[in-house]
C-alpha positions as CSV (number, residue, x, y, z in Angstrom):
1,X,-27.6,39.5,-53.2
2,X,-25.4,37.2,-51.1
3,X,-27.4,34.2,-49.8
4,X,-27.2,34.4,-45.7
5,X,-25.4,31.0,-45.6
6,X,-22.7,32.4,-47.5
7,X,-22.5,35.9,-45.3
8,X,-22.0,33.5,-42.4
9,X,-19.3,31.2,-44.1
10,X,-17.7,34.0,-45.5
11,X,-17.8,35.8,-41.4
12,X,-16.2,32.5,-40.2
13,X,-13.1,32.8,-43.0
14,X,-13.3,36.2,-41.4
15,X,-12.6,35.6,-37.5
16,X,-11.0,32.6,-37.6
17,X,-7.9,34.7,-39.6
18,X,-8.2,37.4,-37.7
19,X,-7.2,38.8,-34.2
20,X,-9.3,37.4,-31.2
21,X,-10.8,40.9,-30.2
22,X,-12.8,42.2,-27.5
23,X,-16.4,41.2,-28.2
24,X,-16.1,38.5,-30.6
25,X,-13.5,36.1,-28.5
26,X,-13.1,34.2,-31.4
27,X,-16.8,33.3,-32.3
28,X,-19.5,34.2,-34.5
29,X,-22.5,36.9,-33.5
30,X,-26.5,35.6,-34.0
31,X,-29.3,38.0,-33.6
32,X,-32.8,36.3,-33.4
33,X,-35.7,39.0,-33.2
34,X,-38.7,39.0,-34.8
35,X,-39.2,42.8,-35.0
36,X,-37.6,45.0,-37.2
37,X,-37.1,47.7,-35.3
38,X,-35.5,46.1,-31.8
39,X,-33.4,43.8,-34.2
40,X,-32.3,47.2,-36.1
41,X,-31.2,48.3,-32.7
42,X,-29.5,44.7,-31.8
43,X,-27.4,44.9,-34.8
44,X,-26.6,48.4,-34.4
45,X,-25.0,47.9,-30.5
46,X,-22.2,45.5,-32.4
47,X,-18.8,46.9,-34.1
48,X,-18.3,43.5,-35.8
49,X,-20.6,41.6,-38.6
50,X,-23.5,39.6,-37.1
51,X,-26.4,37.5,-38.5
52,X,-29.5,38.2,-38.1
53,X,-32.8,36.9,-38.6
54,X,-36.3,36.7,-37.8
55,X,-37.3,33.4,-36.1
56,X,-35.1,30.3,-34.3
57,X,-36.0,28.2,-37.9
58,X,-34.0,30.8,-40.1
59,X,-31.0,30.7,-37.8
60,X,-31.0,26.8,-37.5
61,X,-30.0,26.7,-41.5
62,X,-27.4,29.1,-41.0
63,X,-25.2,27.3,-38.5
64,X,-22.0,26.0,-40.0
65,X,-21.0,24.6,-37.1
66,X,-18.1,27.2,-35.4
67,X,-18.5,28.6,-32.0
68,X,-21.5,30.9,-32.3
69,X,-22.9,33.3,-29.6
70,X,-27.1,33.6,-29.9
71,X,-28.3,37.0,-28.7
72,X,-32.2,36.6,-28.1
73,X,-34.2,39.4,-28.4
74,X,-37.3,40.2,-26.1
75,X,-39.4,38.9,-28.8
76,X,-37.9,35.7,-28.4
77,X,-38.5,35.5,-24.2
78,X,-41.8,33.5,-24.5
79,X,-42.1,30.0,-23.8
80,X,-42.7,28.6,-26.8
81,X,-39.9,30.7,-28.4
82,X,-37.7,29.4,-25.4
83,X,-38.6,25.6,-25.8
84,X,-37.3,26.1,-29.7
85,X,-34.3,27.4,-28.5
86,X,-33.5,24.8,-26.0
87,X,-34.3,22.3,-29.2
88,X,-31.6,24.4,-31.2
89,X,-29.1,24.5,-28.2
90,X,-29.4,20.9,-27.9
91,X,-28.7,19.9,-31.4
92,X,-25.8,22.5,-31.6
93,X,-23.5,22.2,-28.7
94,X,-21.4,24.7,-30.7
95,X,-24.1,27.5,-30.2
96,X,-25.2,29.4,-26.6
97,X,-27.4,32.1,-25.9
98,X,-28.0,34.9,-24.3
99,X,-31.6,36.3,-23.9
100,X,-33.1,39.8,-23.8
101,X,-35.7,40.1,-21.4
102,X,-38.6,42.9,-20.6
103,X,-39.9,40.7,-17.7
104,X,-36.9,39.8,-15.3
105,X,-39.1,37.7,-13.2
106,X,-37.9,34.3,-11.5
107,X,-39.9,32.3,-14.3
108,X,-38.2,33.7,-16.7
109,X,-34.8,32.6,-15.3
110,X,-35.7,29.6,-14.5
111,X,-37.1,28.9,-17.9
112,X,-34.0,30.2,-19.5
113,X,-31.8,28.1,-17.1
114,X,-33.9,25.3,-18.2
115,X,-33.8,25.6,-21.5
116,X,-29.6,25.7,-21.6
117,X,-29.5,29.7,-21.9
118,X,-26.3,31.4,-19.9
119,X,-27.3,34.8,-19.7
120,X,-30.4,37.1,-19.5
121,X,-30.0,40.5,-19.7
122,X,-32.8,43.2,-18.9
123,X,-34.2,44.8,-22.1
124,X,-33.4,47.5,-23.8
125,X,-29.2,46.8,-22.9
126,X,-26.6,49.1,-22.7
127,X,-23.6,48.6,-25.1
128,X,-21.4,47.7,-22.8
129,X,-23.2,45.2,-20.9
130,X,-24.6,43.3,-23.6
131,X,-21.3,43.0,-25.2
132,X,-19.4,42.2,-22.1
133,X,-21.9,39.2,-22.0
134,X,-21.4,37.9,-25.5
135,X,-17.8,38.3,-25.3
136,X,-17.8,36.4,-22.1
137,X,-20.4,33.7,-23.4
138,X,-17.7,33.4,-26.4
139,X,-14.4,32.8,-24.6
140,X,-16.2,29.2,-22.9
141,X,-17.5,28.5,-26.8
142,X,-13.9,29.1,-28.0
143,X,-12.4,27.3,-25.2
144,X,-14.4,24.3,-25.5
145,X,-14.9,24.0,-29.3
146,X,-11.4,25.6,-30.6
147,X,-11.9,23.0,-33.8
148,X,-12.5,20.6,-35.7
149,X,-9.6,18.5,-35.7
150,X,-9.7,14.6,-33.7
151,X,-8.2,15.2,-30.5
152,X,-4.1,14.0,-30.0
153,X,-3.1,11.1,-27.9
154,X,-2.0,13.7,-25.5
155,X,-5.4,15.9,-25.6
156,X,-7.5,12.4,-25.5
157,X,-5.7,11.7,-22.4
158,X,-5.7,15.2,-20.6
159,X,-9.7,15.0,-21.4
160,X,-10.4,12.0,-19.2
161,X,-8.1,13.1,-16.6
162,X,-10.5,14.2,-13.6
163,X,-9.5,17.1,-11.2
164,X,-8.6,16.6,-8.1
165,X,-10.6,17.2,-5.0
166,X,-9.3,18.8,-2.0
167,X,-11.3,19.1,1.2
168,X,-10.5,21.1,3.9
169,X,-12.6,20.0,7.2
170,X,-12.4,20.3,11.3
171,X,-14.2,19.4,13.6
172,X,-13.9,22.0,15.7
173,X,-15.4,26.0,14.4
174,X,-13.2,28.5,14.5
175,X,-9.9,26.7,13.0
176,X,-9.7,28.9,10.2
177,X,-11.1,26.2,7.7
178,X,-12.5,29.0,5.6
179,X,-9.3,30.7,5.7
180,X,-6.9,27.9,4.5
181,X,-9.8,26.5,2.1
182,X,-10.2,30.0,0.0
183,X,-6.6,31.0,0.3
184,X,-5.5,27.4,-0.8
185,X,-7.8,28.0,-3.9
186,X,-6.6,31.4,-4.7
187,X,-3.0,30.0,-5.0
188,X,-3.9,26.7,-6.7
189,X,-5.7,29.6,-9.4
190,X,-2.8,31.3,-10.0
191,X,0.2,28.2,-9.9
192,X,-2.3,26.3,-11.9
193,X,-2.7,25.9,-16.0
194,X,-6.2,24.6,-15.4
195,X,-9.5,26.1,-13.8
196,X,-9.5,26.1,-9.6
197,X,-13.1,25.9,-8.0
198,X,-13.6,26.6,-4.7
199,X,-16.6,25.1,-3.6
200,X,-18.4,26.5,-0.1
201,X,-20.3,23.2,1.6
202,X,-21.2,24.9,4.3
203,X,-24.6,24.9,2.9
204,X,-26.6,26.6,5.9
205,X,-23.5,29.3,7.2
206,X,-21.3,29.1,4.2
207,X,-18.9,32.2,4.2
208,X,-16.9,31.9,1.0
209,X,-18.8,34.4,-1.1
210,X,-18.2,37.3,2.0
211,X,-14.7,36.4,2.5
212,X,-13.7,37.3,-0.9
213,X,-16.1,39.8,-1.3
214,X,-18.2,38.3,-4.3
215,X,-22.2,38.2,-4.2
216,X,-23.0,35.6,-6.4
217,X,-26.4,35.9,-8.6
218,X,-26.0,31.8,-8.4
219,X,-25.5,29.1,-6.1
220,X,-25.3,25.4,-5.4
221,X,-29.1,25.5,-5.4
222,X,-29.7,26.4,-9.3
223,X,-27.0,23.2,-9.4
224,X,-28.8,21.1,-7.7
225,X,-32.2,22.1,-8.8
226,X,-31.1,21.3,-12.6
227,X,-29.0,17.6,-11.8
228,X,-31.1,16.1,-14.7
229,X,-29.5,18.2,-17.0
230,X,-25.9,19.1,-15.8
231,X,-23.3,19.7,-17.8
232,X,-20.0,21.0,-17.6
233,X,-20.9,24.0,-20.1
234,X,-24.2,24.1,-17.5
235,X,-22.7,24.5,-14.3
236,X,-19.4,26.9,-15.6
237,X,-22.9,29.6,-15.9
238,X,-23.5,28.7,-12.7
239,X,-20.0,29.5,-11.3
240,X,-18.3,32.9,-10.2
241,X,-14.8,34.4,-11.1
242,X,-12.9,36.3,-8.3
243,X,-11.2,38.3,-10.8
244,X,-7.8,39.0,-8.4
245,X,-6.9,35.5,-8.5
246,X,-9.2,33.6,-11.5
247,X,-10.5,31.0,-9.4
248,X,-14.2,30.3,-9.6
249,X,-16.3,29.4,-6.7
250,X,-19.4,27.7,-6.2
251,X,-21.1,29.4,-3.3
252,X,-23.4,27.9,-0.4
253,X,-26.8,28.9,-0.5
254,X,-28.2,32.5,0.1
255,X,-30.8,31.2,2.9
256,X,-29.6,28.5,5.6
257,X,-33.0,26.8,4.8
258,X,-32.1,25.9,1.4
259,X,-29.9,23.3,2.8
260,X,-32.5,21.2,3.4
261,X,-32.9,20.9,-0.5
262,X,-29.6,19.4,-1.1
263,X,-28.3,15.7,-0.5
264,X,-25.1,14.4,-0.3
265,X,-25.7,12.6,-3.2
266,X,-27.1,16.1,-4.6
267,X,-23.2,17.4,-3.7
268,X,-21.2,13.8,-4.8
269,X,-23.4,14.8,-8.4
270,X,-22.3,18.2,-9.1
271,X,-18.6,17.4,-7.7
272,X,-18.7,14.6,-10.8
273,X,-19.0,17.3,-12.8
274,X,-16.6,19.7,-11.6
275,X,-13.9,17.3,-12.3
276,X,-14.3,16.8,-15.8
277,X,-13.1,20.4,-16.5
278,X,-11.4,21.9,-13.4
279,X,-7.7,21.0,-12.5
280,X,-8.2,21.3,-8.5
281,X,-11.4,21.3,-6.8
282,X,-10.9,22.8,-3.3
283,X,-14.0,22.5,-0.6
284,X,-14.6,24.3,2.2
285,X,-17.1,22.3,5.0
286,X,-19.2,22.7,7.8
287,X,-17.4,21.9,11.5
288,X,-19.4,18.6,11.1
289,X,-20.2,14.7,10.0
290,X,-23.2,15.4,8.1
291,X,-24.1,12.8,5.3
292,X,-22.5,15.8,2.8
293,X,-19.1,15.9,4.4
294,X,-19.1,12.5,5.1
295,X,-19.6,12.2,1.0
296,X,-17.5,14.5,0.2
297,X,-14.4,13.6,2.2
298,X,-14.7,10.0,0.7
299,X,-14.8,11.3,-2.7
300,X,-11.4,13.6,-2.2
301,X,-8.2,12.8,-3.1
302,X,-7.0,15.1,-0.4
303,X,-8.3,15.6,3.1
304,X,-6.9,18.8,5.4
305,X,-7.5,18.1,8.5
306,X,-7.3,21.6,10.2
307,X,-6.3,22.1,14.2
308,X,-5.8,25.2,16.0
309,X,-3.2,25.3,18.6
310,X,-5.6,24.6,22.1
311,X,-6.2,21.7,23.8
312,X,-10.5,21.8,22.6
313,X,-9.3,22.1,19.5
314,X,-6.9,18.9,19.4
315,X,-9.1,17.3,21.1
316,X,-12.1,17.6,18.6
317,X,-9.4,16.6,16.0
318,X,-8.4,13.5,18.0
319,X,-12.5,12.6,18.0
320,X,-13.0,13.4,14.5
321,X,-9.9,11.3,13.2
322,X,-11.3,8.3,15.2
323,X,-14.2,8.6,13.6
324,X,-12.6,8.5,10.2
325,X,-10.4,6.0,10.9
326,X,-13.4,4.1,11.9
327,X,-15.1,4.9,8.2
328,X,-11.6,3.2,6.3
329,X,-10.4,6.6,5.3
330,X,-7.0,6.1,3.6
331,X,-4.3,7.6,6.1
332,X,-2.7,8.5,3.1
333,X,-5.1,10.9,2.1
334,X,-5.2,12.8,5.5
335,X,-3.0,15.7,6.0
336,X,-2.5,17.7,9.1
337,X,-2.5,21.5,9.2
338,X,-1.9,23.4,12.4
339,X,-3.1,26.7,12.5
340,X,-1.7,29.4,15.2
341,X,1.2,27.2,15.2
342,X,4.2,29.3,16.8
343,X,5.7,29.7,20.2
344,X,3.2,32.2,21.8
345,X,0.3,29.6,22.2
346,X,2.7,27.5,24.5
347,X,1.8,24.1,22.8
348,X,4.4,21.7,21.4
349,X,3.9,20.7,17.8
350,X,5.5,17.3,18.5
351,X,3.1,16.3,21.4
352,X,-0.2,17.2,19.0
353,X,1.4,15.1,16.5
354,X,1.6,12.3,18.7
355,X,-1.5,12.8,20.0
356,X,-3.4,12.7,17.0
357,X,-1.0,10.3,15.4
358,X,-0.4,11.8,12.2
359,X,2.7,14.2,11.2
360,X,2.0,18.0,10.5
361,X,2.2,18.9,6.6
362,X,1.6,22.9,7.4
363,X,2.0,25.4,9.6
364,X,0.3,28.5,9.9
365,X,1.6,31.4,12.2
366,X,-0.6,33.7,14.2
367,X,-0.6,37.4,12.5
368,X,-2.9,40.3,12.8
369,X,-2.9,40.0,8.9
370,X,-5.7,37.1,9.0
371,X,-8.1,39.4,10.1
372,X,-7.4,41.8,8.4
373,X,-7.9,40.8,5.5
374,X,-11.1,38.8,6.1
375,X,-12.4,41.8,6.6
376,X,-11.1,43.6,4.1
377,X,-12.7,40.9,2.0
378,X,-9.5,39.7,0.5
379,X,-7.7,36.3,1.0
380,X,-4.2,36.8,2.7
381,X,-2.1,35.7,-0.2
382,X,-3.1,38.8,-2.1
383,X,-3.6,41.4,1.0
384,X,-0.1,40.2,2.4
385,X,1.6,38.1,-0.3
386,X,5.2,38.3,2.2
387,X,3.7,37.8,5.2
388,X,4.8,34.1,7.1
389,X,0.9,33.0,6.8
390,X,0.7,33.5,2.8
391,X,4.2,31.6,2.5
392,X,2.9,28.6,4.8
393,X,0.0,28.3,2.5
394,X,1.8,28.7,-0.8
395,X,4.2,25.5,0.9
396,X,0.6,23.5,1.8
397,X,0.0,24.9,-2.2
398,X,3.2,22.8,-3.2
399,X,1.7,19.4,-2.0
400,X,-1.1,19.6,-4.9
401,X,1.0,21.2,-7.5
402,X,4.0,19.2,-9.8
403,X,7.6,19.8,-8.4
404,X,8.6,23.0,-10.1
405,X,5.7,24.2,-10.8
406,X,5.7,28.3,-11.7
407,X,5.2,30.4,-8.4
408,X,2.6,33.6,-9.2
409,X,0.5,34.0,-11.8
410,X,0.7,32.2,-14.7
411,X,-1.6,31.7,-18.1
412,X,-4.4,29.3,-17.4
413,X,-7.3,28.4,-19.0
414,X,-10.2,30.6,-18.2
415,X,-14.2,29.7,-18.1
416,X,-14.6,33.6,-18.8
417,X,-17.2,33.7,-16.2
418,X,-18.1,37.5,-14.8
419,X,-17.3,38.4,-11.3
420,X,-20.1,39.7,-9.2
421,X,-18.4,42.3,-7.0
């Protein structure tokens, strides 16, 4: 009889020659269950070879250090069970889990959160759904563990380059901040080789999620509520792909009163870690100087300063850029975006920009197709990819991106996060 070591080393020969396939992603399979029967089961719901074994001490000898999913069985969901994992998890930052659970109570995730696992499913599974998990949990293993090998000059140096934040803020509501900030995302996702987040600071009316028509199971809350022990493999769980475009998004908070929770040093915390892995970092903020946006905006690389074309609204702008001018903001960070901006509103473009002292970088015409696709639940550059609005923002798009970079979709490294939709 084979010894189990040698089953796994001999699995690992296995998928690293072969085809990356549906379900594996290019990482081994674990099954920890202390019954026979569910594990039976377990095994029996995968179409590739898997490892398993009793208790969390059987698997720990068996890990030969490739990317290896851990599928918990509801034998495993008790605390104690869970505190061994996170003990495993900890010492193997090649390994994740995801637990089987009979009791889907808010302990239970929490616990699991806490303990580093990124999924719990309800047991008994279906197929498809547990395997859509482990596949998923797979991809960020393969992703962030492809070998062995020391990194090259080139990788060392993409590794400590940090993304770069852009934060889209007004002072006035209504200035289609939301728009710009999750349309701005969308084509950063799809121009970019590197993983967009859109993050929605509007932590008490944040409208992100609604615009493009995701429903998060998490939110900058679980963030926030684990800080001591954030990672980069921690908060990707936490994050949500819109599947249409492949950026992720970090949504506000379910229940305006969980804003009182968060900090601006909270925010600045979690943003620290978004930059190690993401490419861009686009935020959309409340239409005020709270302590958060005040944080944020001096963390970004990029501010968009967005103005609709009426007098309030240029007014409000003219307030809020004294205000930041007063705080040492880098003009050269601060860039103008006029929204509405065509003959029908009857304002010229050259008296705001000498009235707020700054030239405009973007225009965005007035069209029915805003609107409509807000309510449709889909940003504008992928309900009306020709109109004039989804051109001005791919040219805003242009002043984050390297000259020549590809226009459309392009391949891009993935966090293989689901979509909630």
């Amino acid at each position: 009889m084979t010894a189990p070591h040698d089953q796994w080393e001999s699995w690992e020969t296995e998928a690293a020659a072969a085809t990356v396939g549906p379900g594996i992603s290019g990482a081994l399979t674990a099954i920890v269950e202390p019954d026979d029967a569910a594990r039976a089961r377990l095994v029996s719901q995968f179409d590739h070879p898997v490892l398993a074994v009793t208790d969390v001490m059987a698997l720990r000898a068996n890990l030969a250090g490739a990317p290896t999913v851990i599928v918990l069985g509801p034998g495993c969901a008790g605390a104690g069970d869970l505190q061994e994992v996170g003990v495993l998890l900890g010492a193997h930052p090649e390994a994740a889990a995801v637990l089987l659970s009979v009791d889907m109570t808010p302990e239970v995730f929490r616990h699991a959160l806490r303990v580093g696992i990124r999924d719990v499913l309800p047991s008994p599974a279906e197929t498809d759904v547990l395997s859509e998990s482990v596949a998923r949990v797979a991809a960020e293993l393969v992703i962030g563990f492809p070998t062995n090998r020391p990194p090259s000059a080139g990788e060392a140096e993409a590794v400590t380059e940090l993304g770069r934040v852009i934060t889209v803020f007004s002072t006035k509501g209504g200035a289609g901040k939301s728009v710009l900030a999750s349309n701005l995302a969308v084509v950063l996702a799809r121009r970019s080789p590197k993983p967009v987040v859109l993050v929605d600071a509007d932590l008490q009316f944040g409208d992100v999620a609604i615009m493009t028509r995701l429903a998060p199971q998490h939110t900058i809350v679980d963030a926030v509520d684990n800080l001591e022990r954030l990672d980069a493999a921690l908060l990707q769980s936490l994050l949500v792909r819109h599947e249409p475009s492949g950026m992720f998004v970090l949504a506000a908070p379910l229940e305006p009163q969980f804003a009182d929770r968060i900090s601006a040093a909270d925010v600045l915390a979690v943003l620290a870690v978004l930059r190690t892995f993401a490419g861009h970092i686009v935020i959309d903020t409340p239409a005020t100087f709270n302590d958060v946006v005040l944080g944020v905006i001096e963390q970004s690389d990029d501010v968009l300063l967005v103005a609709g074309m009426d007098v309030p609204n240029i007014k409000n702008v003219k307030i809020g850029l004294q205000t930041l001018r007063l705080l040492d903001t880098p003009a050269s960070k601060l860039h103008l975006v006029l929204n509405r901006a065509d003959a029908k509103v009857k304002l010229d473009v050259g008296e705001v920009e000498r009235t707020l002292q700054l030239t405009t970088e973007g225009r965005i015409p007035s069209d029915m197709v805003v609107p409509q696709s807000v309510n449709n639940g889909t940003p504008v550059v992928l309900h009306s990819p020709r109109s004039g609005v989804a051109k001005a923002i791919e040219a805003i798009a242009d002043l984050f991106l390297p000259v020549g970079a590809t226009k459309g979709k392009v391949a891009r490294r993935g966090l293989g996060r689901r979509s909630s939709r």
